[in-house]
LUMDO-977828 format. One record per residue (C-alpha): residue number from 1; residue in three letters; x, y, z. Coordinates in steps of 0.25 Angstrom, whole numbers, plus 2048, in hexadecimal, padded with zeros to 3 digits. Last residue first. Layout:
N
num=NUM	residuo=ALA	xx=X	yy=Y	zz=Z
...
This chain:
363
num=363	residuo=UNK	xx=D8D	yy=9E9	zz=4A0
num=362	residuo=UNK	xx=D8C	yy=9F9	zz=49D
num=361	residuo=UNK	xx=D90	yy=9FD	zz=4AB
num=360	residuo=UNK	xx=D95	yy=A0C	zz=4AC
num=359	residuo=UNK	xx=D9E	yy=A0F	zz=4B7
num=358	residuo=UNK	xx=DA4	yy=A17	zz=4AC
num=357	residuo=UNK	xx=DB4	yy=A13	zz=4AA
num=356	residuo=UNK	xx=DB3	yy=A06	zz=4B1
num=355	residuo=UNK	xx=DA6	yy=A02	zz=4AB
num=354	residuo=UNK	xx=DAB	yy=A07	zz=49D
num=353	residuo=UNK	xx=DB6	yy=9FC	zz=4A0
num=352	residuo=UNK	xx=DAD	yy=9F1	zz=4A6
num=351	residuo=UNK	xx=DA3	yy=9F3	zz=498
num=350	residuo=UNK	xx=DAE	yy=9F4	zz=490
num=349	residuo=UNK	xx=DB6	yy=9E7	zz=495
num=348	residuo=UNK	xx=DA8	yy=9E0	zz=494
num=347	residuo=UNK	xx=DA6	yy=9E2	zz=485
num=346	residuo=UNK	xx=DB7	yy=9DE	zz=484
num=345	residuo=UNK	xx=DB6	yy=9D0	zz=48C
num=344	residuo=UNK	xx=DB1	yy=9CB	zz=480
num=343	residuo=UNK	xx=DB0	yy=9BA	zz=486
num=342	residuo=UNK	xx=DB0	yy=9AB	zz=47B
num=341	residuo=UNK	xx=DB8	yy=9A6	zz=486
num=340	residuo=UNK	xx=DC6	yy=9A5	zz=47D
num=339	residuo=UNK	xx=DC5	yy=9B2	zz=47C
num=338	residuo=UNK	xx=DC6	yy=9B4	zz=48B
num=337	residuo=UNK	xx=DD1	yy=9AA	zz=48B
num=336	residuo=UNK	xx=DD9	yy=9B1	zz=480
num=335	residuo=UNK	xx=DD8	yy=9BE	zz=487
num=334	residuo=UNK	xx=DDE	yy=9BA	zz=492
num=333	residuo=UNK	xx=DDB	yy=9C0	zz=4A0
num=332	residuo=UNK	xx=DD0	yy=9B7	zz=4A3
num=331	residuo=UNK	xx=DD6	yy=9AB	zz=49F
num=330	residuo=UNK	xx=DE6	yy=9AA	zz=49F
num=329	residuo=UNK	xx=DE7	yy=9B2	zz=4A9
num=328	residuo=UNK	xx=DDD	yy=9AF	zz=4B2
num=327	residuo=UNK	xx=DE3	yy=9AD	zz=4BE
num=326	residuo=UNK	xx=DEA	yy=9B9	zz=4BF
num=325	residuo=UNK	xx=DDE	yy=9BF	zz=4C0
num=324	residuo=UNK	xx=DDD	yy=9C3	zz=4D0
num=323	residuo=UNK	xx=DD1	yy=9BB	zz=4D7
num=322	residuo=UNK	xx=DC2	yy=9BF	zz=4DC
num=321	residuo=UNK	xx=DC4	yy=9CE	zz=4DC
num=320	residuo=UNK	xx=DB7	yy=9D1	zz=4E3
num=319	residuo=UNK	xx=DAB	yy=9DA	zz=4E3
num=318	residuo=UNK	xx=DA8	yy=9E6	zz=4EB
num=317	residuo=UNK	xx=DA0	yy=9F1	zz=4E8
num=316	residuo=UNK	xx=D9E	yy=9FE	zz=4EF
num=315	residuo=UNK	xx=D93	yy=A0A	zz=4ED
num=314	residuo=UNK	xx=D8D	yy=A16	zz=4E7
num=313	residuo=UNK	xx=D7F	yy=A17	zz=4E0
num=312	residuo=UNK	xx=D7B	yy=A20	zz=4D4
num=311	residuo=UNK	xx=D73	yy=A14	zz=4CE
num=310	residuo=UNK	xx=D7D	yy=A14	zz=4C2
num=309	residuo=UNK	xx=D89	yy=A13	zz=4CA
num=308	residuo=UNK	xx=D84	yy=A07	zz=4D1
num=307	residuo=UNK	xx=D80	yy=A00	zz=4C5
num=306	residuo=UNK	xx=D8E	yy=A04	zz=4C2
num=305	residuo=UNK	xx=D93	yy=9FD	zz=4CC
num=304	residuo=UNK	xx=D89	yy=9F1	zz=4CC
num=303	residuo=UNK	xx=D90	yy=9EF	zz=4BF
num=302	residuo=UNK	xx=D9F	yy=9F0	zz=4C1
num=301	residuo=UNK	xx=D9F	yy=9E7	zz=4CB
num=300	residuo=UNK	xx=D99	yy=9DB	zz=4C3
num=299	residuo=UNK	xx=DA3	yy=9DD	zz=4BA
num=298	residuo=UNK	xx=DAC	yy=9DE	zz=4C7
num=297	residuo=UNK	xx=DA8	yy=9D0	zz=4CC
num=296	residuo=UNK	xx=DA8	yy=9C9	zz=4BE
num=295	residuo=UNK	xx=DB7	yy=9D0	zz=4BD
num=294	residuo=UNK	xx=DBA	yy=9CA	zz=4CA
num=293	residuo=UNK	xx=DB7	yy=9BB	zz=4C6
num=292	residuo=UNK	xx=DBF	yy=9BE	zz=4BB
num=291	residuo=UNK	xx=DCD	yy=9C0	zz=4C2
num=290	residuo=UNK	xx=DD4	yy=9CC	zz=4C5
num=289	residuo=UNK	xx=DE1	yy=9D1	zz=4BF
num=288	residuo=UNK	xx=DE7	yy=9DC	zz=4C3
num=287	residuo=UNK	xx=DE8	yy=9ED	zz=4C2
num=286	residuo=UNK	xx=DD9	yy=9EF	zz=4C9
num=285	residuo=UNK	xx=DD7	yy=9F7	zz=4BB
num=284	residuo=UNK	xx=DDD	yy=9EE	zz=4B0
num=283	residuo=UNK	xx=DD7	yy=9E1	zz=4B8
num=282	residuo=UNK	xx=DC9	yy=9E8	zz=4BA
num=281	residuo=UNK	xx=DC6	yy=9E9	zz=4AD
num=280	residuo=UNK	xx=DCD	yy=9DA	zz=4AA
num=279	residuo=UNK	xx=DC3	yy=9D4	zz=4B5
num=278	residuo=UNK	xx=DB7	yy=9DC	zz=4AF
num=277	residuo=UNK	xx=DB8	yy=9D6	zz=4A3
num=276	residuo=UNK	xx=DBC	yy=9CA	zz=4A5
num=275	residuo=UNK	xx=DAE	yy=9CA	zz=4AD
num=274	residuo=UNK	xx=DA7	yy=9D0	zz=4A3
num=273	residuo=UNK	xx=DAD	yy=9C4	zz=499
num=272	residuo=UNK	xx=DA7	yy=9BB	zz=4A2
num=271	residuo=UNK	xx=D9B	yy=9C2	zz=4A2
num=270	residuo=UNK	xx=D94	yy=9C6	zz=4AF
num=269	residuo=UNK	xx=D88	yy=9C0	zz=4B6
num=268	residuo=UNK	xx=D82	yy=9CB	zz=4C1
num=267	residuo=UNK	xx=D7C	yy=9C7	zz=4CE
num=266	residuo=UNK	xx=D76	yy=9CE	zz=4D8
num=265	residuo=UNK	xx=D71	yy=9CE	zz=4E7
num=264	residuo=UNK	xx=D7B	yy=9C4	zz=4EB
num=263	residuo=UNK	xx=D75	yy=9BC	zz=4FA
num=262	residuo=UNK	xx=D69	yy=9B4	zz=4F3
num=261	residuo=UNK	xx=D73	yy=9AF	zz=4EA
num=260	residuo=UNK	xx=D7A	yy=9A5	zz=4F2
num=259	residuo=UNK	xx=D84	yy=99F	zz=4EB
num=258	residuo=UNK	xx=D8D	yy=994	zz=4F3
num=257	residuo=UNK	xx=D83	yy=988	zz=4EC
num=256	residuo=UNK	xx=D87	yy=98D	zz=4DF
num=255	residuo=UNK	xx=D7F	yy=991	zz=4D4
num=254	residuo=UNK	xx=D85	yy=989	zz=4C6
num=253	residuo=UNK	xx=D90	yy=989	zz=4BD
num=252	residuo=UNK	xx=D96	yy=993	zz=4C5
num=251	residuo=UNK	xx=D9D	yy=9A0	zz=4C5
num=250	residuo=UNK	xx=DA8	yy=9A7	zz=4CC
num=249	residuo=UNK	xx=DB5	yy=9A2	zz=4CE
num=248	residuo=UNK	xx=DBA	yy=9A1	zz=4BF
num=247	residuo=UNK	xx=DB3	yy=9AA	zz=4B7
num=246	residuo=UNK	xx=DB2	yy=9A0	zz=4AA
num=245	residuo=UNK	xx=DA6	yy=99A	zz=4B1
num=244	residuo=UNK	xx=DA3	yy=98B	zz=4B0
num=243	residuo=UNK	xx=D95	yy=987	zz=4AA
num=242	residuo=UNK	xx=D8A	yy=97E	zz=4AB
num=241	residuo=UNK	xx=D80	yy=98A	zz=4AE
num=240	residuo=UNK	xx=D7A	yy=986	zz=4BA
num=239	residuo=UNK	xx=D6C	yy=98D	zz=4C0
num=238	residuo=UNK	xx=D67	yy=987	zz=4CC
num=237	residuo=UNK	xx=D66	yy=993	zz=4D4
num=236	residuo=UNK	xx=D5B	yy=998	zz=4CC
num=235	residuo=UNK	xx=D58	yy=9A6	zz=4D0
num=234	residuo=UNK	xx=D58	yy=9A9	zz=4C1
num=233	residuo=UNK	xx=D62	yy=9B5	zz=4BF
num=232	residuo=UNK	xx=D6B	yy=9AF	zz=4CD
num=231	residuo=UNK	xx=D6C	yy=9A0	zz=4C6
num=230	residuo=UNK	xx=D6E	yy=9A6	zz=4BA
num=229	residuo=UNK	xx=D7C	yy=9B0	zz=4C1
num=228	residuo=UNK	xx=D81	yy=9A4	zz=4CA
num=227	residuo=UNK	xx=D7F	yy=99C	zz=4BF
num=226	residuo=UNK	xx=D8C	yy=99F	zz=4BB
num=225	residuo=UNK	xx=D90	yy=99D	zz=4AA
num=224	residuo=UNK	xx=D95	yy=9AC	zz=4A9
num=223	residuo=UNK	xx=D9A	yy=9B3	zz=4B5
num=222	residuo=UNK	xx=D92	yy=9B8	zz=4C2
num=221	residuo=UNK	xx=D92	yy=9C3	zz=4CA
num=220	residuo=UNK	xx=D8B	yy=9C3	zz=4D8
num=219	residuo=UNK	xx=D87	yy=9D2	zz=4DE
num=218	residuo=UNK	xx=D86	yy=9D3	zz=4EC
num=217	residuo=UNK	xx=D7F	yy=9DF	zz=4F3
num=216	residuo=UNK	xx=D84	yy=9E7	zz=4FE
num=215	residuo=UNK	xx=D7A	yy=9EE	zz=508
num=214	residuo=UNK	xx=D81	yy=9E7	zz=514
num=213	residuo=UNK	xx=D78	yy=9E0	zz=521
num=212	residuo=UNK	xx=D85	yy=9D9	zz=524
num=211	residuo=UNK	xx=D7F	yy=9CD	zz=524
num=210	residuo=UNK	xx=D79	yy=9D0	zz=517
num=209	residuo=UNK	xx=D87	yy=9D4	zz=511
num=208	residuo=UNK	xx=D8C	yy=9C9	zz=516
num=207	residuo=UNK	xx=D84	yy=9C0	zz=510
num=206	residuo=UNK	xx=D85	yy=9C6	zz=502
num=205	residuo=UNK	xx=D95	yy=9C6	zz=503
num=204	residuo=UNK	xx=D96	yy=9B7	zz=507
num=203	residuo=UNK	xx=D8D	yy=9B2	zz=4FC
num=202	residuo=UNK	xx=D92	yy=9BB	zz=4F3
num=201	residuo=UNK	xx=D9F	yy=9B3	zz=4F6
num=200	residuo=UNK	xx=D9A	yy=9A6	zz=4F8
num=199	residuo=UNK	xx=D94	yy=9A4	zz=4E9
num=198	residuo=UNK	xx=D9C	yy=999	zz=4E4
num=197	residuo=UNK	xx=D9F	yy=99F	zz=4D9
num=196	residuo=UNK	xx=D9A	yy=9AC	zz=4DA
num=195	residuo=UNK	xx=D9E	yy=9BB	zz=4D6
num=194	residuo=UNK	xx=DA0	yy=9C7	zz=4DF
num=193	residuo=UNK	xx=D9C	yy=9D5	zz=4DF
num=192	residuo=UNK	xx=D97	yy=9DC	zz=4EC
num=191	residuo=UNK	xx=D8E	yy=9E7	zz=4EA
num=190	residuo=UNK	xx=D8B	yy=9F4	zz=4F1
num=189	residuo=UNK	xx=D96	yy=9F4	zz=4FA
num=188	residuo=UNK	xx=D95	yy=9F8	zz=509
num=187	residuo=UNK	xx=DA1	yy=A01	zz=50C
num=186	residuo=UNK	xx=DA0	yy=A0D	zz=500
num=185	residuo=UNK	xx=DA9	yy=A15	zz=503
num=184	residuo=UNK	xx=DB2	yy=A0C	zz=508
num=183	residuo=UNK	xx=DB9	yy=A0A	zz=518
num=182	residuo=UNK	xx=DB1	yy=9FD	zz=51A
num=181	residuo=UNK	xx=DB3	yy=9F7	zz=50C
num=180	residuo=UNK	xx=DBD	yy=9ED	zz=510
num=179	residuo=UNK	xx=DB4	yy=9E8	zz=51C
num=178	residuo=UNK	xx=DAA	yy=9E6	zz=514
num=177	residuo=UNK	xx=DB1	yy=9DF	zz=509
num=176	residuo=UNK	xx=DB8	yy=9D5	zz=513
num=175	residuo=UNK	xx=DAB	yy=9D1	zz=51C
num=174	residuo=UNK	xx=DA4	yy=9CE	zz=50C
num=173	residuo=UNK	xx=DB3	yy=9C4	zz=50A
num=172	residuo=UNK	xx=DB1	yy=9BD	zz=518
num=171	residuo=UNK	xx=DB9	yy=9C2	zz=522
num=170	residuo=UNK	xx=DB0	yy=9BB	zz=52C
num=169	residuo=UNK	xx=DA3	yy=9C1	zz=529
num=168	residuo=UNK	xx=D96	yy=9BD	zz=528
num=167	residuo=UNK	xx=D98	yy=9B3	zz=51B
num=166	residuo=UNK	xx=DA1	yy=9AB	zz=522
num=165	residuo=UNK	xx=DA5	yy=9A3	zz=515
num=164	residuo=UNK	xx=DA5	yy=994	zz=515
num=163	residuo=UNK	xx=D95	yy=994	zz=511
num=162	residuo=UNK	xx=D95	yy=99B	zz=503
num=161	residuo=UNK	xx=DA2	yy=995	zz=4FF
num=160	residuo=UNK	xx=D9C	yy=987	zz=500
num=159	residuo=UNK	xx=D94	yy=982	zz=4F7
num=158	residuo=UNK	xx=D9C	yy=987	zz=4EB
num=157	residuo=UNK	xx=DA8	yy=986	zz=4F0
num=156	residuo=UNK	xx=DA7	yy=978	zz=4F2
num=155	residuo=UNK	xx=DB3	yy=973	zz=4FC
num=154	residuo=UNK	xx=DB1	yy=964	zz=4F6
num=153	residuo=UNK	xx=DB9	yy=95C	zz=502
num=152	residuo=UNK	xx=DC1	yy=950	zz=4FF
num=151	residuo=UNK	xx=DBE	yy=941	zz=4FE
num=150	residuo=UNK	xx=DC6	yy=940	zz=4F0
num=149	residuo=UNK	xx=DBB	yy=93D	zz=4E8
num=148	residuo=UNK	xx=DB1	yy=945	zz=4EF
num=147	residuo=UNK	xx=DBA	yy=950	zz=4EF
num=146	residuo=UNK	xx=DBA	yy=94D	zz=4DF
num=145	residuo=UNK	xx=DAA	yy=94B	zz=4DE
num=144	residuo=UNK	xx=DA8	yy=958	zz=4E4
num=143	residuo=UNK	xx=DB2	yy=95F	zz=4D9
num=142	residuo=UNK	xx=DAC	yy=959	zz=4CF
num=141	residuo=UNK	xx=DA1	yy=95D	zz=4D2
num=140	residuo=UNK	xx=DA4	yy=96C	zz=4D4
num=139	residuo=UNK	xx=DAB	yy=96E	zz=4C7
num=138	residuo=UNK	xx=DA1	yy=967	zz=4C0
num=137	residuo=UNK	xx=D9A	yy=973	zz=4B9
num=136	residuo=UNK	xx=DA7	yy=978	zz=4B4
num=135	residuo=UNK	xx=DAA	yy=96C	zz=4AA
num=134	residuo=UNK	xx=DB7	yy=968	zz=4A6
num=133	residuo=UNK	xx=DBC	yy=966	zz=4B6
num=132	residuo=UNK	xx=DCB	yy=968	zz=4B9
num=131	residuo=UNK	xx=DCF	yy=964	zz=4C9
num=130	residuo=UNK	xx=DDB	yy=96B	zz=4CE
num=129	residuo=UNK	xx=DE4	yy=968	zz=4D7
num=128	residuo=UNK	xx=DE7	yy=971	zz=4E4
num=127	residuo=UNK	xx=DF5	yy=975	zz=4EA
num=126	residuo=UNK	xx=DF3	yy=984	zz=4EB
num=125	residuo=UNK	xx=DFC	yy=984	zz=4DC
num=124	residuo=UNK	xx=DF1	yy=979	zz=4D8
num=123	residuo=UNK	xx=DE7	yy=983	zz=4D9
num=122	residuo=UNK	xx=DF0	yy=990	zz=4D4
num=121	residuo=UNK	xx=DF2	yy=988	zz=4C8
num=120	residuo=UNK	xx=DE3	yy=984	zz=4C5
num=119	residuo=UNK	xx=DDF	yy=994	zz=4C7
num=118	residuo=UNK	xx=DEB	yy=998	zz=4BB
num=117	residuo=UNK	xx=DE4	yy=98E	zz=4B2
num=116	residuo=UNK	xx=DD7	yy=994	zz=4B3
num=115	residuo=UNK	xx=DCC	yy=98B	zz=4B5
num=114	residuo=UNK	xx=DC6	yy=986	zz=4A7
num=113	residuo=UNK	xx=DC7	yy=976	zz=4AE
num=112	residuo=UNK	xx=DBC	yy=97B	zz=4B9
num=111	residuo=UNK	xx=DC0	yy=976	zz=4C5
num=110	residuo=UNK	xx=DC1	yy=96C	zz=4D0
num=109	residuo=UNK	xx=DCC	yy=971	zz=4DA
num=108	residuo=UNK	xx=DD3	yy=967	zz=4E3
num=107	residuo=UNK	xx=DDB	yy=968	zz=4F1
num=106	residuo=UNK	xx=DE2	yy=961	zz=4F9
num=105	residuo=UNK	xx=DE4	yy=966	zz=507
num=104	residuo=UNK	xx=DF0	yy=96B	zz=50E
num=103	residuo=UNK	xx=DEA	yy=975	zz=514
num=102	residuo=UNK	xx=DF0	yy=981	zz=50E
num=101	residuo=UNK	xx=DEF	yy=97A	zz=500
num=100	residuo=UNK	xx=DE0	yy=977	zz=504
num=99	residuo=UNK	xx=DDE	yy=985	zz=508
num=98	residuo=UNK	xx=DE7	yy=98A	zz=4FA
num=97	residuo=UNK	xx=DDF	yy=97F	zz=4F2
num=96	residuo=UNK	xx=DD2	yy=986	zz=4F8
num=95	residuo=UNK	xx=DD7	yy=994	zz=4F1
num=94	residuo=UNK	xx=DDC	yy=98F	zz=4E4
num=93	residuo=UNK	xx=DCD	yy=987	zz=4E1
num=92	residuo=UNK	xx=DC5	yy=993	zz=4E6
num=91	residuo=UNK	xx=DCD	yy=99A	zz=4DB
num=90	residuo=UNK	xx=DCC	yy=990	zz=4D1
num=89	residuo=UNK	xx=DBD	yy=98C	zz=4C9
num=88	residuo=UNK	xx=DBA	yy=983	zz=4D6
num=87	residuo=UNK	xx=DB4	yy=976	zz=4DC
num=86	residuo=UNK	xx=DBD	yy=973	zz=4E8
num=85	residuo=UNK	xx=DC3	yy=966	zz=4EB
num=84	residuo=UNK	xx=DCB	yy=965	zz=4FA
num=83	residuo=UNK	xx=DD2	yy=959	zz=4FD
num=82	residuo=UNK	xx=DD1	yy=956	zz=50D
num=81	residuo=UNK	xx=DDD	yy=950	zz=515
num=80	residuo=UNK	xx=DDD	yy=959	zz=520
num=79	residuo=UNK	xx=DCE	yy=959	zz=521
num=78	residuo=UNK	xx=DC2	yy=963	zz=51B
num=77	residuo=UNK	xx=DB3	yy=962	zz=51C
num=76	residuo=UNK	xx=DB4	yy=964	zz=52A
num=75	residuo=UNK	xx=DAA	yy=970	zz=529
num=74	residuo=UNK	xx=DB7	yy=97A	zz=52F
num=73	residuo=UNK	xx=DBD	yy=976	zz=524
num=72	residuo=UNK	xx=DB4	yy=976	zz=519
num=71	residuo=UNK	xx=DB1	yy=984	zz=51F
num=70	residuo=UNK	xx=DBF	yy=989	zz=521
num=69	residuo=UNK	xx=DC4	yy=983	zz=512
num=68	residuo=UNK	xx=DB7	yy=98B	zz=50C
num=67	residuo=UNK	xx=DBA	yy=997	zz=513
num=66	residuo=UNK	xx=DC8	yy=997	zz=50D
num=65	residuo=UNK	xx=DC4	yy=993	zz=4FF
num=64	residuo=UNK	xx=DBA	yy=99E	zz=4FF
num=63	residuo=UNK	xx=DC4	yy=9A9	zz=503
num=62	residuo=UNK	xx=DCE	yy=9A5	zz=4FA
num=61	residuo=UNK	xx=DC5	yy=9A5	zz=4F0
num=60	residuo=UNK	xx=DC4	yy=9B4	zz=4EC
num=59	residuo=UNK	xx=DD2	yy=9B4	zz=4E7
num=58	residuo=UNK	xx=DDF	yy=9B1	zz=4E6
num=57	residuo=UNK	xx=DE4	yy=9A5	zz=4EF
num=56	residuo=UNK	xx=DEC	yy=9AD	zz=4FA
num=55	residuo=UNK	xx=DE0	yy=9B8	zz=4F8
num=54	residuo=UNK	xx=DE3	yy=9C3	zz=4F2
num=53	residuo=UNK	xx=DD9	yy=9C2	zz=4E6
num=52	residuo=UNK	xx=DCD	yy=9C4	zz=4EF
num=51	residuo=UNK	xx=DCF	yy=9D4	zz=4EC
num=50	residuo=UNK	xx=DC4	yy=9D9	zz=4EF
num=49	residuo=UNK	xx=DBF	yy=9E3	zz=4E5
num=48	residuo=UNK	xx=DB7	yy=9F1	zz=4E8
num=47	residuo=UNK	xx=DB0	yy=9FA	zz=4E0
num=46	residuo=UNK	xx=DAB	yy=A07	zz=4E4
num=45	residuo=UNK	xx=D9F	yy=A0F	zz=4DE
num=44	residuo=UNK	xx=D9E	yy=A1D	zz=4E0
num=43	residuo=UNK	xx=DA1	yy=A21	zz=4D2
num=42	residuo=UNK	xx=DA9	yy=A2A	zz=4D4
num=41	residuo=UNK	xx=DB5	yy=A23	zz=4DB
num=40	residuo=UNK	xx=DB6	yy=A1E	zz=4CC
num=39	residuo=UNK	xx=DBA	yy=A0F	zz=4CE
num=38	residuo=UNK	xx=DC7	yy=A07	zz=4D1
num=37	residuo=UNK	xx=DC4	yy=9F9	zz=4D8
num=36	residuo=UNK	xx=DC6	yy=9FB	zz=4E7
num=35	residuo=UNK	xx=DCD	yy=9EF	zz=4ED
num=34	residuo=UNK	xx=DC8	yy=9E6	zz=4F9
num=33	residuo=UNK	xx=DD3	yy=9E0	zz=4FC
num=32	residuo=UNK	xx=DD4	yy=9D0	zz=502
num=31	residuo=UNK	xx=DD4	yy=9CF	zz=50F
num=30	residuo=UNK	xx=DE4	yy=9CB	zz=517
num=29	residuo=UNK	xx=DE6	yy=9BC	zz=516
num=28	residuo=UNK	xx=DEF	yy=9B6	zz=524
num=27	residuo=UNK	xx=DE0	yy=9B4	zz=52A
num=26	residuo=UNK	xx=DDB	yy=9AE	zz=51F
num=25	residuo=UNK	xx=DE5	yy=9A2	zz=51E
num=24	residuo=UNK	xx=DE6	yy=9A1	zz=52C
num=23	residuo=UNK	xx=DD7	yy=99C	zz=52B
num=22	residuo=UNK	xx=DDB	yy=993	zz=521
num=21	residuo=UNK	xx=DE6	yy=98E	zz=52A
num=20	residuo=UNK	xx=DDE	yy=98D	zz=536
num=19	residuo=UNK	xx=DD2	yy=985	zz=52F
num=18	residuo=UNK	xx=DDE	yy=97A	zz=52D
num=17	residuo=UNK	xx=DE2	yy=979	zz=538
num=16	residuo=UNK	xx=DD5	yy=976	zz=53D
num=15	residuo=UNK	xx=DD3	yy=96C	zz=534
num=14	residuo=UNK	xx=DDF	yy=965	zz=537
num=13	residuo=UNK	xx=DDC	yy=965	zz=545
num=12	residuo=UNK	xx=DCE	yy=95E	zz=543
num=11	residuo=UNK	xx=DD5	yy=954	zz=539
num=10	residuo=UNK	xx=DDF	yy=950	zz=545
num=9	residuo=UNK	xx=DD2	yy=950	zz=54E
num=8	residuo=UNK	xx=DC9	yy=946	zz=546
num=7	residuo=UNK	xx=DBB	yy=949	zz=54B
num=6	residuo=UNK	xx=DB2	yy=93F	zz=547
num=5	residuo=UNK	xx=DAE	yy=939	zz=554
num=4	residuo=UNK	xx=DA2	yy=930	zz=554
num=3	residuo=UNK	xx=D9C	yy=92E	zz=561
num=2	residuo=UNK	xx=D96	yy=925	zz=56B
num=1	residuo=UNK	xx=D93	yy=926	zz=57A
């Protein structure tokens, strides 16, 4: 008999070492808030946030860097002396050098060269190096031909995100909300609100509400130079617009393999001075900072609600509070950086601020 035996058993350890201390990870991480956002009780509507900016790394990503390290993993894809390179605008990019930190890994983010000064210092304060690119559109390129270069691993958000979370269940983030919501008004929200960037969150939240035979609808907002939102209007998936997007973590130059639009029952492209907008509205009535990925979400919020409202029907929504705005002080939150960006914010800061006082939706 003949056989070829690749199984290294010192690297086999390792690797379950390894899978223990991400998991130990979760399990020492309470759940993240689900926190009312203030409305009239009157109107019937509710409106809920959950708070992914309380995670260890700060936001949303936390949870995708984590699934995305167990299923790399757990696919073999990953060894004790493995450099890890990921394609990102900055938080995935902090929370996969914390897992690579944790695991004594090194770790490299190719990014866009306009990311926000404050993200590139927490990277490198996780322990990971930063890799600048000029042009948006090539950030994922580069990126691949750099783990090949270095004979690392590519982790590939993009492709992957949809398929390294357990959509069923499993505390996933769709599991969390439910159960959140279980002692509400209104338990079973109408709409969920997210935005895409690699697209595994409405992907996550749309399968689970199938298979738990739920009457909630996703809605998927999008920010300007996406191709999520033309892709979706023309049903041609091989839209590109050649562009970054200024609302860092959602967006992209193109449709992502991750996206699965068969699953989101409506999109909505906001503008990026709607979703600065919305993020400094909420700022002054939540009392902190959120990011601009969370005002594209509550723009978008804010519309199905008084559509809602208008119809005469009662519910919940849910969307997310991606990350805390402490790192865009010196973009979103200045005023010389939004000028600077050609953006009025004022038109839309009416429309948000009537909304708030009215219901009414003029946008």
């Amino acid at each position: 008999m003949t056989h070829v035996d690749r199984c290294n058993d010192a690297d086999r350890a390792w690797v379950t070492a390894a899978i223990a201390a991400v998991e130990a990870d979760a399990n020492r991480s309470a759940d993240t808030h689900l926190l009312p956002f203030p409305l009239p009780p009157e109107w019937g509507v509710d409106l809920y946030l959950k708070d992914e900016s309380v995670h260890p790394t700060g936001s949303l990503k936390h949870r995708l860097a984590r699934s995305l390290f167990l299923y790399a993993l757990c696919n073999g894809w990953i060894g004790p002396q493995t450099t890890i390179v990921e394609a990102s605008s900055g938080s995935t990019a902090i929370s996969e050098a914390y897992f690579a930190r944790m695991l004594g890994l090194p770790f490299v983010a190719v990014m866009p060269a306009s990311t926000s000064a404050e993200k590139i210092s927490l990277i490198e304060f996780q322990g990971g190096r930063c890799h600048l690119v000029d042009d948006p559109a090539r950030v994922v390129v580069e990126a691949r031909w750099l783990a090949e270069d270095q004979g690392g691993h590519f982790m590939d958000q993009f492709t992957y995100a949809e398929r390294a979370t357990d959509w069923r269940g499993n505390n996933n983030i769709a599991e969390s909300i439910y159960h959140q919501l279980e002692l509400e008004r209104h338990p079973v929200p109408a709409w969920i609100v997210v935005g895409a960037g690699t697209g595994g969150t409405s992907a996550t939240i749309g399968r689970y509400a199938r298979f738990r035979r739920l009457a909630t609808k996703v809605c998927v907002v999008d920010p300007e130079n996406s191709a999520f939102y033309p892709a979706w209007a023309a049903a041609d998936w091989s839209a590109t617009t050649g562009q970054g997007s200024r609302i860092e973590g959602i967006g992209r130059p193109r449709v992502e393999a991750s996206f699965v639009p068969s699953v989101v029952d409506r999109m909505i492209s906001v503008p990026d001075a709607a979703s600065l907008a919305a993020m400094r509205a909420a700022s002054r009535t939540l009392g902190r900072r959120v990011g601009g990925s969370t005002g594209t979400n509550l723009w978008g919020a804010f519309a199905l609600i008084a559509e809602l409202r208008a119809t005469g029907r009662t519910g919940s929504l849910v969307t997310l509070l991606c990350d805390g705005g402490e790192r865009y002080a010196d973009s979103y939150y200045s005023d010389e950086w939004v000028a600077r960006q050609g953006m009025d914010l004022a038109p839309h800061l009416a429309i948000v601020e009537k909304f708030l006082a009215t219901g009414v939706w003029q946008g």
